[in-house]
PyMOL commands that place a pseudoatom at each C-alpha (Angstrom):
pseudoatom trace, name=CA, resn=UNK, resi=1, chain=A, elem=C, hetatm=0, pos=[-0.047, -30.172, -16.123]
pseudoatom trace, name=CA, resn=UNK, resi=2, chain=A, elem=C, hetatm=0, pos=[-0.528, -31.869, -12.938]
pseudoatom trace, name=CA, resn=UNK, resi=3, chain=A, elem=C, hetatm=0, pos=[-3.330, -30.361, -10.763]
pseudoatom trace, name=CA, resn=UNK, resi=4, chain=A, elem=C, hetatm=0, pos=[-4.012, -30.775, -6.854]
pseudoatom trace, name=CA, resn=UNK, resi=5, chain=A, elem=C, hetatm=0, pos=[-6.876, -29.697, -5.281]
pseudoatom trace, name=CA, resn=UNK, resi=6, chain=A, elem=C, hetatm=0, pos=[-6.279, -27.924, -1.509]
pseudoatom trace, name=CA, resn=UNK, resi=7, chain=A, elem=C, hetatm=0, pos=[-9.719, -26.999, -0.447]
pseudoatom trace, name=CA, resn=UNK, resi=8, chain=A, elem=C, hetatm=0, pos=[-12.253, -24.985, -1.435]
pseudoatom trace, name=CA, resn=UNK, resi=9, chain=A, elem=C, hetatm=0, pos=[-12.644, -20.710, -1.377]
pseudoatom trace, name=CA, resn=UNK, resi=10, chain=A, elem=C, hetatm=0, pos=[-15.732, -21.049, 0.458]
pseudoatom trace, name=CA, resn=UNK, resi=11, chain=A, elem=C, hetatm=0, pos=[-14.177, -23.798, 3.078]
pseudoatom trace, name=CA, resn=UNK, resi=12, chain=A, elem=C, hetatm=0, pos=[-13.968, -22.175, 6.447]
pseudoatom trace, name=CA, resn=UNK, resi=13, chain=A, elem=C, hetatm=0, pos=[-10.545, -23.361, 6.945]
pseudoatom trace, name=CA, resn=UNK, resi=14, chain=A, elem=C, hetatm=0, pos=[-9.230, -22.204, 3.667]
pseudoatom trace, name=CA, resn=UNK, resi=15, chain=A, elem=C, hetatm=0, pos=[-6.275, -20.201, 5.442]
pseudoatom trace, name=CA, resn=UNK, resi=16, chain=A, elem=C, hetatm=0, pos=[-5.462, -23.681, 7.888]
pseudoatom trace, name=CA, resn=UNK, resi=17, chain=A, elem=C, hetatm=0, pos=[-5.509, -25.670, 4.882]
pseudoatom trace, name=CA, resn=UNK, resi=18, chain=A, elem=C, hetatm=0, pos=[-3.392, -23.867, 2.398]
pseudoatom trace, name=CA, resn=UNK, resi=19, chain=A, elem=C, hetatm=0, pos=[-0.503, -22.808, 5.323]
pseudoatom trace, name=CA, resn=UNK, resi=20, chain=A, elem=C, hetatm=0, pos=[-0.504, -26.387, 5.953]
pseudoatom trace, name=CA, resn=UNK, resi=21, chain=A, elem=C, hetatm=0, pos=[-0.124, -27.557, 1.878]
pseudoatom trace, name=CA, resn=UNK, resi=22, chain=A, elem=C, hetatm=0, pos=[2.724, -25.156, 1.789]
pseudoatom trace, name=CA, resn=UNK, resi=23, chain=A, elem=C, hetatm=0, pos=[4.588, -26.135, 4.824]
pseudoatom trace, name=CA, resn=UNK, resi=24, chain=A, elem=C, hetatm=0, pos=[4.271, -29.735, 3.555]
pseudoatom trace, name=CA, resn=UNK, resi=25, chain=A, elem=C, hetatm=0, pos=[5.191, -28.969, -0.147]
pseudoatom trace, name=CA, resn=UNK, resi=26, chain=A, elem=C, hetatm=0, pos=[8.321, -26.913, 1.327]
pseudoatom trace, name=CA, resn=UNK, resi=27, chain=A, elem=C, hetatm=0, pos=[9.055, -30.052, 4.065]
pseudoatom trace, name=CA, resn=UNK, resi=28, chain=A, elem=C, hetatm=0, pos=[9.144, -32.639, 1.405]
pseudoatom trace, name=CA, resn=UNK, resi=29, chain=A, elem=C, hetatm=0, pos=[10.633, -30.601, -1.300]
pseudoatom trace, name=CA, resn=UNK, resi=30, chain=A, elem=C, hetatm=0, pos=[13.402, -29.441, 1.419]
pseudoatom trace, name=CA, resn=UNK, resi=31, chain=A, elem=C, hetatm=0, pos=[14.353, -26.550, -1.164]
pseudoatom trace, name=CA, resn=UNK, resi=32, chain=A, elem=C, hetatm=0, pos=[13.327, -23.527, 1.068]
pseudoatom trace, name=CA, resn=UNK, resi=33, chain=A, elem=C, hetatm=0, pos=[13.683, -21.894, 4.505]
pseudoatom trace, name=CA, resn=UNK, resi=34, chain=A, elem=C, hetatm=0, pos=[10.137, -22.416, 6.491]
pseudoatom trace, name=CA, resn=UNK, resi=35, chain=A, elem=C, hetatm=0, pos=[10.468, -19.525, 9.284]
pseudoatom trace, name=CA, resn=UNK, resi=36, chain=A, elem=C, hetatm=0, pos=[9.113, -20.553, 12.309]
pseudoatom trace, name=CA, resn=UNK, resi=37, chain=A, elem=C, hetatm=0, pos=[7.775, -17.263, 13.036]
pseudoatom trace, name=CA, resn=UNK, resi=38, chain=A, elem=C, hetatm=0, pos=[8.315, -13.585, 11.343]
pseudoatom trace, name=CA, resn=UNK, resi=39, chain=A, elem=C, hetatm=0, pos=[10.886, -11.119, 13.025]
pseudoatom trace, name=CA, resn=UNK, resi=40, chain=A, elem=C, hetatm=0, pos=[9.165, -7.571, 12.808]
pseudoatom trace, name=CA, resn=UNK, resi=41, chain=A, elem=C, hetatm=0, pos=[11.679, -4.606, 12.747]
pseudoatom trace, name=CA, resn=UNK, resi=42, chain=A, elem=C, hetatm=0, pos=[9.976, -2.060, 14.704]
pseudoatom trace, name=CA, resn=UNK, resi=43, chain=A, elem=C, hetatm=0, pos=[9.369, 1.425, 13.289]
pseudoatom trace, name=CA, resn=UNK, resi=44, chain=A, elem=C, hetatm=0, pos=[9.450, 4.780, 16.017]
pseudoatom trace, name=CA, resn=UNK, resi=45, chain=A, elem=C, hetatm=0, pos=[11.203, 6.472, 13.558]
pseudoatom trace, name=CA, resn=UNK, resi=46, chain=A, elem=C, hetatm=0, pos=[9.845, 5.533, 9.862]
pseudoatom trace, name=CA, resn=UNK, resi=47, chain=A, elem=C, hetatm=0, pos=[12.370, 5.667, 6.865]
pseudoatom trace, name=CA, resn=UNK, resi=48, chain=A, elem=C, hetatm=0, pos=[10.651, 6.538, 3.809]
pseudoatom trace, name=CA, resn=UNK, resi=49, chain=A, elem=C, hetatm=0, pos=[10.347, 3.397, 0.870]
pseudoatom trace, name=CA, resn=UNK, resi=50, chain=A, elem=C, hetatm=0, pos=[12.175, 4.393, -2.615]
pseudoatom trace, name=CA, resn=UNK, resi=51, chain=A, elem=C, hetatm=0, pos=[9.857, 6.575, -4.407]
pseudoatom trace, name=CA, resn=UNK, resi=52, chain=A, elem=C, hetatm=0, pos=[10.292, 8.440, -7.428]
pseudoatom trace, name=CA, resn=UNK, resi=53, chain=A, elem=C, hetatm=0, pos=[11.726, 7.694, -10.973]
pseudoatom trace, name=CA, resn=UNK, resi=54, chain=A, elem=C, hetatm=0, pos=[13.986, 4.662, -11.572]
pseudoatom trace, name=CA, resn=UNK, resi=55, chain=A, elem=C, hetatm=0, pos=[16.222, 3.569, -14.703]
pseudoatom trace, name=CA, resn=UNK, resi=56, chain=A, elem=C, hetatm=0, pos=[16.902, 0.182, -15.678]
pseudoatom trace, name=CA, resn=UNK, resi=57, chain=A, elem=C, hetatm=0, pos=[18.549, -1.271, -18.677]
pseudoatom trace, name=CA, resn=UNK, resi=58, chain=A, elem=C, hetatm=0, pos=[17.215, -4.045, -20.683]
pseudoatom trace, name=CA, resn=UNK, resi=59, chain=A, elem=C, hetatm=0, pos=[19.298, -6.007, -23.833]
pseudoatom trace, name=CA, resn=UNK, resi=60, chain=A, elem=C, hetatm=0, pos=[16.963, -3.527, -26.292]
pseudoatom trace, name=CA, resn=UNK, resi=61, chain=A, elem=C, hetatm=0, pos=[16.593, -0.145, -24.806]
pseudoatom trace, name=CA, resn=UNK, resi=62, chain=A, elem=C, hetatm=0, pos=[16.966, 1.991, -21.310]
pseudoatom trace, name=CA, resn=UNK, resi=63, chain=A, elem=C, hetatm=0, pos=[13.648, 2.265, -19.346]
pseudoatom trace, name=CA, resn=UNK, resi=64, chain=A, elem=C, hetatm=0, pos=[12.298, 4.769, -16.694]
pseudoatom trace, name=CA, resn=UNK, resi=65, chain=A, elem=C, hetatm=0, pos=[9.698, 3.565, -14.537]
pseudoatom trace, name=CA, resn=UNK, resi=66, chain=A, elem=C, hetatm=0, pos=[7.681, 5.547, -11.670]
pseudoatom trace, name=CA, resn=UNK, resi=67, chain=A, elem=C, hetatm=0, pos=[8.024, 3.899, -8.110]
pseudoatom trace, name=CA, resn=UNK, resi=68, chain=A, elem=C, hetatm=0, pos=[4.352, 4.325, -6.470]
pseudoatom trace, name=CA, resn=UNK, resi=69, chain=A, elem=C, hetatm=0, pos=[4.742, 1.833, -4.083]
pseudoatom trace, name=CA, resn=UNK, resi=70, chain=A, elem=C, hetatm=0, pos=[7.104, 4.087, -1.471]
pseudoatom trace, name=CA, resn=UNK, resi=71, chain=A, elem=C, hetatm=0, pos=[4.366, 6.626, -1.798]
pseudoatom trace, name=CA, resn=UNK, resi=72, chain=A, elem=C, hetatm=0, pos=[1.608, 4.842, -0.914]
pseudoatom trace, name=CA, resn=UNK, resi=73, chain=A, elem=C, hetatm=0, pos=[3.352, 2.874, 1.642]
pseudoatom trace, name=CA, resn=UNK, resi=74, chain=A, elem=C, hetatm=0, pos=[4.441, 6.122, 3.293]
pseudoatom trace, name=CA, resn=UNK, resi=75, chain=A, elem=C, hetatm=0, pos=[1.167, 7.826, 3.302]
pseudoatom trace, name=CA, resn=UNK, resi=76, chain=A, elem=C, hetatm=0, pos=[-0.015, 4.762, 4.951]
pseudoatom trace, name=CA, resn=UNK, resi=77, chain=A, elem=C, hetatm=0, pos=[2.028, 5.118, 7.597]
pseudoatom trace, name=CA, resn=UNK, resi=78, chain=A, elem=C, hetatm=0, pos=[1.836, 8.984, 8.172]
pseudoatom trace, name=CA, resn=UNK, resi=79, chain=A, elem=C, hetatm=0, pos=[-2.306, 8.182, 8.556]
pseudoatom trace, name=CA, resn=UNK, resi=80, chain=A, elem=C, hetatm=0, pos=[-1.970, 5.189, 10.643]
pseudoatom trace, name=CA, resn=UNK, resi=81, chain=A, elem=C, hetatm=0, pos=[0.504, 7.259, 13.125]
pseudoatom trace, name=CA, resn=UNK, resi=82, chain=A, elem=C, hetatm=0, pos=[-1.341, 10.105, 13.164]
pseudoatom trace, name=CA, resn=UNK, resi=83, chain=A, elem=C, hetatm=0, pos=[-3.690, 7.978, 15.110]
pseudoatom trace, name=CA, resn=UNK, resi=84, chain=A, elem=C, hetatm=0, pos=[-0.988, 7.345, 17.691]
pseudoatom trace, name=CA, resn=UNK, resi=85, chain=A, elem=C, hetatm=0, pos=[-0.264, 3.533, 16.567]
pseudoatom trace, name=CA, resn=UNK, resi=86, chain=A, elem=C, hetatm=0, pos=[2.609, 1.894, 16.335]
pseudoatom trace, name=CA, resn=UNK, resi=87, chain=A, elem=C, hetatm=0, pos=[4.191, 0.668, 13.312]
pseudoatom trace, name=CA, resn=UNK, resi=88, chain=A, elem=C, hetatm=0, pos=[6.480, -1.964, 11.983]
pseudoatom trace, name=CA, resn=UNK, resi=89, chain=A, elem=C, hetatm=0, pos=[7.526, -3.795, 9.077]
pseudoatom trace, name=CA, resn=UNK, resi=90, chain=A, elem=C, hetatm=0, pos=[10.480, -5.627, 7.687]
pseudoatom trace, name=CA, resn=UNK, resi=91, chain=A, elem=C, hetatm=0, pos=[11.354, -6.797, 3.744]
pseudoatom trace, name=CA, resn=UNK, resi=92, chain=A, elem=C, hetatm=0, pos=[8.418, -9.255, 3.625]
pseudoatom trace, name=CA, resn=UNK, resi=93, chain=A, elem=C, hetatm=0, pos=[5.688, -6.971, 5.536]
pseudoatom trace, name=CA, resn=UNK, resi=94, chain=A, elem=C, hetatm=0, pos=[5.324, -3.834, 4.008]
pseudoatom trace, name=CA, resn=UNK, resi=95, chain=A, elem=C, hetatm=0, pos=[3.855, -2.408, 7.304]
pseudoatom trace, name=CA, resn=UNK, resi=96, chain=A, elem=C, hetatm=0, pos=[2.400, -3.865, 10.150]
pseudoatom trace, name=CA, resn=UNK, resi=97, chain=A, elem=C, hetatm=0, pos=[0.011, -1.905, 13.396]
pseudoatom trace, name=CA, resn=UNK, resi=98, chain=A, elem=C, hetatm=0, pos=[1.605, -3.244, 16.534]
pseudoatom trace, name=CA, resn=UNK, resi=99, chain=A, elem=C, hetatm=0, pos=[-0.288, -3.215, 20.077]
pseudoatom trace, name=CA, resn=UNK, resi=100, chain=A, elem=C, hetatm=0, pos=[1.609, -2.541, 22.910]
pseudoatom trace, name=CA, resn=UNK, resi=101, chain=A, elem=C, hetatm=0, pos=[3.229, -5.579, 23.888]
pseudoatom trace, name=CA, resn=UNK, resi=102, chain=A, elem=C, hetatm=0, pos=[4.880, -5.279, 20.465]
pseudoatom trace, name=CA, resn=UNK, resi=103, chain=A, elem=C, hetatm=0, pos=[2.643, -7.859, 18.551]
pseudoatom trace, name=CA, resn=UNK, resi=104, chain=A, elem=C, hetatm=0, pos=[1.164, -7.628, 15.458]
pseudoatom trace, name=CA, resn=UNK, resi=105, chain=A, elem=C, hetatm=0, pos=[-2.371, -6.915, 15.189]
pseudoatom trace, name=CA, resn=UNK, resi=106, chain=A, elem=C, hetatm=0, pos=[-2.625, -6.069, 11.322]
pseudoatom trace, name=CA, resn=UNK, resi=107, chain=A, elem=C, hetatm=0, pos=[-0.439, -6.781, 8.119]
pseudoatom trace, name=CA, resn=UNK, resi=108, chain=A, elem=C, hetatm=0, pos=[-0.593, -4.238, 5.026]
pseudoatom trace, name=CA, resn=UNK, resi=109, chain=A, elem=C, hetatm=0, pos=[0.305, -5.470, 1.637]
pseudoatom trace, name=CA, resn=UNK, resi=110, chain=A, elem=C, hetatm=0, pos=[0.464, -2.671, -0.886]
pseudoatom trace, name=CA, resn=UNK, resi=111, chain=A, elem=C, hetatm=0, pos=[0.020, -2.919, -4.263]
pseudoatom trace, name=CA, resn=UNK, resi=112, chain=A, elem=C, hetatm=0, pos=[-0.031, -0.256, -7.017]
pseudoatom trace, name=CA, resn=UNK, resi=113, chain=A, elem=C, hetatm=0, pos=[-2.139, -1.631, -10.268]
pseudoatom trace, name=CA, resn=UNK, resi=114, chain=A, elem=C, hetatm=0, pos=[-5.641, -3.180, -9.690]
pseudoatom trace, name=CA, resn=UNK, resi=115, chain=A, elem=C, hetatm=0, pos=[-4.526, -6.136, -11.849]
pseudoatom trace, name=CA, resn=UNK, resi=116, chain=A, elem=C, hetatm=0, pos=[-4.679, -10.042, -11.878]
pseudoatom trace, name=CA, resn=UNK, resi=117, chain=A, elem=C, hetatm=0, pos=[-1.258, -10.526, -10.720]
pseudoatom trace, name=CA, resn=UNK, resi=118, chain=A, elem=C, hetatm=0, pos=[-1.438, -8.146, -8.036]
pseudoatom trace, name=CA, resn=UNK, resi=119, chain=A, elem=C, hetatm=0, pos=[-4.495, -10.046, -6.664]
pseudoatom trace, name=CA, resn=UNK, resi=120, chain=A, elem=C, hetatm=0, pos=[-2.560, -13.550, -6.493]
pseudoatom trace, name=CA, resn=UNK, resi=121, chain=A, elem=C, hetatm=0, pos=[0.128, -11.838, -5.068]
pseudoatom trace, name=CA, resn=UNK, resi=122, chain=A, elem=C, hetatm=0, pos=[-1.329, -9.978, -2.094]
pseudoatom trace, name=CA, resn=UNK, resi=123, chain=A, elem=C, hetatm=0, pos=[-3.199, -12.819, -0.904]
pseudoatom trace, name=CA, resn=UNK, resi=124, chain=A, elem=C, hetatm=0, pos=[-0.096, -15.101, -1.457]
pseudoatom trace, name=CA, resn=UNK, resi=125, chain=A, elem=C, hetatm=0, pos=[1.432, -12.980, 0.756]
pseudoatom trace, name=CA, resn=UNK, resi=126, chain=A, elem=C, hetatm=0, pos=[-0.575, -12.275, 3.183]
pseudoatom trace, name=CA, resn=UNK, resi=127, chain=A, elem=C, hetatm=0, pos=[-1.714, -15.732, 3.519]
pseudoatom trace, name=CA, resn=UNK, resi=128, chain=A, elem=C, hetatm=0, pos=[2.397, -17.164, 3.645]
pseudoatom trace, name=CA, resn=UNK, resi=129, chain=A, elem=C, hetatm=0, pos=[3.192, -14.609, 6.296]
pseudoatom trace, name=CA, resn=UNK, resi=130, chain=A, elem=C, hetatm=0, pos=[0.413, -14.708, 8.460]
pseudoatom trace, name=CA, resn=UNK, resi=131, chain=A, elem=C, hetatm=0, pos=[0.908, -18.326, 9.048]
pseudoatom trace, name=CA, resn=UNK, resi=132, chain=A, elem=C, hetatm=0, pos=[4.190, -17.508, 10.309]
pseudoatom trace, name=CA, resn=UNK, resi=133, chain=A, elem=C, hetatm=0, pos=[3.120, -14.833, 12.855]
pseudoatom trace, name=CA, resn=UNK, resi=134, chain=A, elem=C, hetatm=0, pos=[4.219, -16.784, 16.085]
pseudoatom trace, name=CA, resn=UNK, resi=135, chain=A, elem=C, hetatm=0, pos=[1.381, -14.908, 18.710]
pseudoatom trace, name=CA, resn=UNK, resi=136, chain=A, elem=C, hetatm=0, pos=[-1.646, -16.140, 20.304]
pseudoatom trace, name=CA, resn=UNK, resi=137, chain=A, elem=C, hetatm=0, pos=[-4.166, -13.391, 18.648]
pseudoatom trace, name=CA, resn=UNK, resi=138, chain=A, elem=C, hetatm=0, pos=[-3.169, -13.567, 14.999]
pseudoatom trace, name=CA, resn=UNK, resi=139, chain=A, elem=C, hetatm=0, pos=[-3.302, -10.444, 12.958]
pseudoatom trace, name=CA, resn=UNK, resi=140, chain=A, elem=C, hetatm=0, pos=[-5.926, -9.150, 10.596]
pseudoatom trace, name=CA, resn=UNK, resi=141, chain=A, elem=C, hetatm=0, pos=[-4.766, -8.779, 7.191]
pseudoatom trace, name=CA, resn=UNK, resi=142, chain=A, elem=C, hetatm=0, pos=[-5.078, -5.792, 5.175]
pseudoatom trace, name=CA, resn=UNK, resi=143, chain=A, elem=C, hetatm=0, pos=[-4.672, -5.524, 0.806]
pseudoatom trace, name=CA, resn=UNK, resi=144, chain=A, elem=C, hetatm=0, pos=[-4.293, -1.946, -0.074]
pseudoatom trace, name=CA, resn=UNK, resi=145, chain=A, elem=C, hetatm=0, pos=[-5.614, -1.288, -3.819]
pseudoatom trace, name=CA, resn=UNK, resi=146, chain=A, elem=C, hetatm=0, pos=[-5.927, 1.693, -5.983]
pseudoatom trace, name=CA, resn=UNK, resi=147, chain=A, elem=C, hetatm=0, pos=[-9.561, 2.406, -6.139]
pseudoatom trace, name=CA, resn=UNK, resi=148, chain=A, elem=C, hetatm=0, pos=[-9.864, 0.957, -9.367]
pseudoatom trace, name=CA, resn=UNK, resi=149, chain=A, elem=C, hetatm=0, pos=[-10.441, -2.650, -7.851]
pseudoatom trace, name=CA, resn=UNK, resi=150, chain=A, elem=C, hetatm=0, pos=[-13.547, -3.978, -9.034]
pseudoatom trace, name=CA, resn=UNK, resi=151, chain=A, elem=C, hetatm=0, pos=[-16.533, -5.034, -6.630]
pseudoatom trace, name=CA, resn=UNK, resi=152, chain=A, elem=C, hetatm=0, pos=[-16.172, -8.967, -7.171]
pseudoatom trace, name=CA, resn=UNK, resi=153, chain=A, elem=C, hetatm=0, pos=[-12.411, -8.815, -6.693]
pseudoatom trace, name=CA, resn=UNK, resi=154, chain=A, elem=C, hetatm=0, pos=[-13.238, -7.248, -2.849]
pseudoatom trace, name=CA, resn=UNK, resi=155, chain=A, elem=C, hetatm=0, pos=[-15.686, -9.525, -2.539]
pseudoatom trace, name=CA, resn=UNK, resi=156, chain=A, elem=C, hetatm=0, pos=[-13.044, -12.586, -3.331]
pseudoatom trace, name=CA, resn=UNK, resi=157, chain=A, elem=C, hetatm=0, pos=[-10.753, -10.601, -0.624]
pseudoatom trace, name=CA, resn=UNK, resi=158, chain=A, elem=C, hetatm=0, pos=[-13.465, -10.959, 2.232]
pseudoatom trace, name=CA, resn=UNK, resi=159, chain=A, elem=C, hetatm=0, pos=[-14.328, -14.421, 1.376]
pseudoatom trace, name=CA, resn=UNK, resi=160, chain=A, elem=C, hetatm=0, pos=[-10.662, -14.501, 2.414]
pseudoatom trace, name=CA, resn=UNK, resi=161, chain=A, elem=C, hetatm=0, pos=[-10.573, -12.947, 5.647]
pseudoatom trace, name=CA, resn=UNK, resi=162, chain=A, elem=C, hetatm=0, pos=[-9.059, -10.037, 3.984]
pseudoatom trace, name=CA, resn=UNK, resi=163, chain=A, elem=C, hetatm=0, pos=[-10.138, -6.871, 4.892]
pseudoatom trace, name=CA, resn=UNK, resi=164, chain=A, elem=C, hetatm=0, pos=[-9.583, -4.264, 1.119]
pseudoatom trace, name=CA, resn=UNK, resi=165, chain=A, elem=C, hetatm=0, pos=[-8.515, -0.889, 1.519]
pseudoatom trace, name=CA, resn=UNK, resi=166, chain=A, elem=C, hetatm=0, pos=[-8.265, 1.521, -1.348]
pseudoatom trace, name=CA, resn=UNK, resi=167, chain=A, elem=C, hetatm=0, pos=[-6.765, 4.437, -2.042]
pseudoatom trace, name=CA, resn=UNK, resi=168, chain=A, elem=C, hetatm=0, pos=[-6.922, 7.654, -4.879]
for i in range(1, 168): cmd.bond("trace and resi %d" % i, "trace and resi %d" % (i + 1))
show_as sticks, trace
zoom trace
């Protein structure tokens, strides 16, 4: 396996440096859509996420799985509005705080297991969209853990620029 090196964690222009590897990875591979900047549906009148029980079929067996996510997500929300923000989001964003002028000033990425995967994705995520945020201020970004995550793992986070928020 073929390995490049990007920049360092502890490089103050870690974010700079790895929006600009994937723009160029995407440019010369040609394969996928670089937005130019990320369209925000604005929320005044928040539908809830799926939450609950779902079913799915695999080739062996039928499975039931809980849905979290749409909980936690709308929880969010009800506390951040009860503070009189605004909110938005859209299918990449799970929610964003907007100011007035309709920008964003903070991106939420929820995620319902304190695990390994979760940890590459939410700062995948963040760190993709954020670069696409077309706005002179750019936004602060925001993972939202169960409590379980461990002290290191936050610690990783804010070496980041990412600000951890956990919940019960």
């Amino acid at each position: 396996r073929e390995t490049v090196v990007i920049t360092s964690f502890k490089s103050g222009g870690f974010i700079k440096r790895l929006g600009f590897f994937v723009r160029e990875v995407a440019r010369i591979k040609g394969k996928i859509d670089v937005p130019q900047s990320e369209t925000i549906t604005i929320v005044n009148d928040y539908s809830p996420e799926h939450q609950g029980k779902k079913k799915y079929k695999t080739k062996e067996k039928q499975n039931e799985t809980t849905l979290d996510h749409g909980l936690i997500v709308d929880e969010l929300s009800k506390a951040i509005k009860l503070n009189g923000f605004k909110l938005g989001k859209n299918k990449n964003i799970d929610l964003c705080l907007l100011n007035s002028n309709d920008e964003i000033v903070t991106i939420y990425e929820v995620k319902t297991t304190s695990i390994l995967e979760n940890y590459y994705k939410a700062i995948g995520q963040l760190l993709y969209r954020h670069q696409y945020i077309n706005q002179k201020q750019k936004p602060k970004l925001v993972a939202v853990f169960p409590k379980t995550i461990d002290k290191n793992t936050v610690k990783l986070f804010e070496n980041l620029n990412i600000i951890c928020l956990t919940y019960e």
